[in-house]
N, C-alpha and C positions, 0 to 999 in steps of 0.2 A: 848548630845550636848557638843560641845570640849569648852575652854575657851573661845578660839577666834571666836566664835558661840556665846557665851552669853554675851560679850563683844558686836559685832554688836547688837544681838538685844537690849541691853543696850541702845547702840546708835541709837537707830530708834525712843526708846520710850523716849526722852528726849522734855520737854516742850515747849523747845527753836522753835520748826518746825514749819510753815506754814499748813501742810499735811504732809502724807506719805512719809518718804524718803526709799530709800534702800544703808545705808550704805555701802562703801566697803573697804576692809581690804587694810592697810599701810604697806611697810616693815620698818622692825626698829622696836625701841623700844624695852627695854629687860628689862623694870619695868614697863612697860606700854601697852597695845593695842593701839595703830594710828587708825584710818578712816577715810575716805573721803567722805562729802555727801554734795550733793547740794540740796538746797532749795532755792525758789524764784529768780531761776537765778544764785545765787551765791555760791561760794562752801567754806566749812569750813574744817578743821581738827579736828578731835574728840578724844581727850583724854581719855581713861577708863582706872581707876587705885584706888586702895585704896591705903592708909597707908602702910609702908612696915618697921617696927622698925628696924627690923633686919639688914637694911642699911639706918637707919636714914632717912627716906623719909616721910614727912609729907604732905600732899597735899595741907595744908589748907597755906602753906610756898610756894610751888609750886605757889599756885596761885596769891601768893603776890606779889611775886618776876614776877610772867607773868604779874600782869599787872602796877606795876613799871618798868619793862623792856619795856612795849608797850610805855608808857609816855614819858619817854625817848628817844624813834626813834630806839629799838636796836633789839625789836620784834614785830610780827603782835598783833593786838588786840587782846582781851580777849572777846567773844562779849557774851557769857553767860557760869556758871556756876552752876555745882549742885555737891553733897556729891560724890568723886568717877567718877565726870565725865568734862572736859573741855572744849570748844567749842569756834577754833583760826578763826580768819581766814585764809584763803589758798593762799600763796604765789607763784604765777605761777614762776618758777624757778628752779633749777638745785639744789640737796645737791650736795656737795665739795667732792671729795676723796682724801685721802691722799697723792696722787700724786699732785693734784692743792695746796693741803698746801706749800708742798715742793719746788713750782712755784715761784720762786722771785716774779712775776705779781702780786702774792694775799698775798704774806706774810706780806708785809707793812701793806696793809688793812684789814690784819684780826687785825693786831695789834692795828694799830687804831681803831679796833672796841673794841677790849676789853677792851682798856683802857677809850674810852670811858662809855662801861659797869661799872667798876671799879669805875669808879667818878661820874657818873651821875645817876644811879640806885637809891643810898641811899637817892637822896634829892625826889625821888617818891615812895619810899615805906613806905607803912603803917603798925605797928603791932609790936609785939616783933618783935627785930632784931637776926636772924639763925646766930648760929658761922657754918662754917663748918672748924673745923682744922684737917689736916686731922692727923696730930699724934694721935689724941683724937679717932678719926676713927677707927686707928689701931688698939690702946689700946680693942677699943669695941669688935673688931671683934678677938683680942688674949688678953690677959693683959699678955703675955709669952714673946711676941717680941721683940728682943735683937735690932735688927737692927733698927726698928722703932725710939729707943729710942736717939740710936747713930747718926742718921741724922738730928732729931729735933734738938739734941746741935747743930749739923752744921749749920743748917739753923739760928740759931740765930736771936736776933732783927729784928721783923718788921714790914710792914706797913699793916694797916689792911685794905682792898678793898673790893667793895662787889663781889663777885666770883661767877661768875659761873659753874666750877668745876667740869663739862665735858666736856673736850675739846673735843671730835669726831669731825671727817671732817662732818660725814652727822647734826650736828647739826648747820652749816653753809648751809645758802642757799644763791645762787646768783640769782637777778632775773633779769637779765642783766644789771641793773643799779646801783644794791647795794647789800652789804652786809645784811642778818638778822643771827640773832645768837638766837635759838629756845631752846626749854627743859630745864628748870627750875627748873627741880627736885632736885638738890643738891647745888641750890643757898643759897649762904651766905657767913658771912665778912669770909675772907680769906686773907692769903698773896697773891701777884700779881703773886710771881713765883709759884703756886702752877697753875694756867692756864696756864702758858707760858711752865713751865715743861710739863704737859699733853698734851698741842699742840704739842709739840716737841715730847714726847715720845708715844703719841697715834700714829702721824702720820709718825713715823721715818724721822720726822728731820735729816738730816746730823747735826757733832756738827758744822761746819761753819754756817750752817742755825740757828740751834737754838741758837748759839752766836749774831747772825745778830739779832734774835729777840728780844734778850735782849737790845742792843745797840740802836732798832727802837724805844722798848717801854720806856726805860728809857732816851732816849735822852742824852746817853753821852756812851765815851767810853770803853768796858767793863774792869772790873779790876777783879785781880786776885781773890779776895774776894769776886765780887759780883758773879762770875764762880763758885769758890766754892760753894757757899750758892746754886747757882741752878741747878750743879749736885747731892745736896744731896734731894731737894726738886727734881727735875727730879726723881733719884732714890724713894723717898717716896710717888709719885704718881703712878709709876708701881708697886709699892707693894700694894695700896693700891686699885687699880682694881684687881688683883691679888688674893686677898683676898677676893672681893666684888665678881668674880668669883668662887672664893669657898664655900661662902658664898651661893650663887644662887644656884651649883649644890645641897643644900640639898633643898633650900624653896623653888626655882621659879616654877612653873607649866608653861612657856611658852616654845612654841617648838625653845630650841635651843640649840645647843652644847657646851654647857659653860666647860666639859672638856677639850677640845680643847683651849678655850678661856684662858682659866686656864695655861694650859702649856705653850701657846704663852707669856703671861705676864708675866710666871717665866720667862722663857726664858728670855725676857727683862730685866726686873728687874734684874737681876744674870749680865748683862750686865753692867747696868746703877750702880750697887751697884761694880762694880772691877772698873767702869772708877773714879767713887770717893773714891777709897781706894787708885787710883795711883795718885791723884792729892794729897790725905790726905799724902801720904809719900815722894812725889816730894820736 
């Protein structure tokens, strides 16, 4: 039986059900298994995942953070939980692709969404409070990393948010009416531009766009200081998936090409890291 075989049946034999369901597999997810089952009419998403140290993923934080997110308006509910397993509800809706980020139509409103996330999350969540910094990240995944080190001093002073700290298009959903901002696994206080970096550099932002985004979320206009700080935090989050992809290609058992993944992010990264050496010498 493959993972994603024992994963559904994971999900079939979960308390939560009415009866018999037959789960079915989700795509996405690269720390997780997704499914989709309906029971009594209604259909849920099904989360199966343990603890993953290696990239700092704690569930028992996941699940904190999902249902302070839900209280807040920023995600679907939480409607039951067990060790290893989650159970959302199912957002009839479209994920985003990196193409609608780069949409003027939805860039305001993703912003607005996050910084709503940002502010409103921390007055519903329960439990120790998750740092996620990701220098700290770094250090974990090397304690060797020159670069690392030299964009933390960049980024300097600042304001700590509660983050949710993967930006991917598909963890945005439209369901014609609104935005939700889904997966939770690496939520915690964070600086603000360490999202808006990852928005921007997950989705290749042009830098006109991801300036626009900076100017939307902070509501003023951008300066030269506040550019710097978020090319080097831009830079420090493609390093830092980067990494989480090299990291995977030894531990993850799920079917996907994380070498691949791996090069595309150097690739980036090696980008995002010469656009801030030319502003650091401008």
């Amino acid at each position: 039986m493959t993972d994603t075989q024992d994963s559904l049946a994971r999900a079939a034999r979960l308390s939560f059900w009415s009866g018999p369901v037959s789960p079915q597999p989700l795509a996405g997810g690269l720390t997780n298994t997704n499914c989709l089952v309906e029971d009594g009419g209604r259909k849920y998403v099904v989360r199966i995942g343990g603890d993953m140290i290696e990239h700092g993923i704690i569930r028992s934080t996941e699940l904190a953070a999902s249902h302070a997110a839900a209280e807040a308006g920023i995600s679907p509910i939480v409607v039951h939980a067990e060790p290893g397993a989650m159970v959302i509800d199912f957002v009839e809706g479209r994920s985003l692709t990196p193409a609608d980020i780069r949409d003027e139509r939805y860039l305001g409103r993703i912003v607005e969404l996050l910084r709503r996330a940002h502010h409103d999350i921390p007055r519903f969540f329960r439990g120790p409070a998750p740092l996620f910094w990701v220098f700290q990240v770094i250090r974990d995944y090397t304690h060797t990393l020159e670069a690392g080190e030299r964009l933390e001093k960049a980024v300097g002073p600042v304001e700590l948010v509660f983050g949710h700290n993967d930006m991917l298009a598909a963890n945005l959903i439209d369901d014609g009416q609104r935005l939700w901002l889904v997966d939770w696994d690496y939520a915690g206080f964070n600086s603000p531009l360490f999202d808006l970096g990852g928005l921007a550099s997950n989705n290749l932002l042009s830098r006109q766009q991801a300036e626009r985004a900076l100017e939307l979320y902070f509501d003023r206009p951008l300066t030269d200081e506040l550019r710097r700080r978020a090319a080097a935090m831009t830079a420090a989050s493609l390093l830092r998936e980067t990494m989480w992809s090299m990291v995977s290609e030894l531990h993850s058992h799920l079917v996907f090409d994380y070498p691949a993944y791996t090069a595309e992010y150097l690739g980036r990264f090696k980008l995002a890291l010469a656009s801030f050496d030319e502003m650091e010498r401008a």
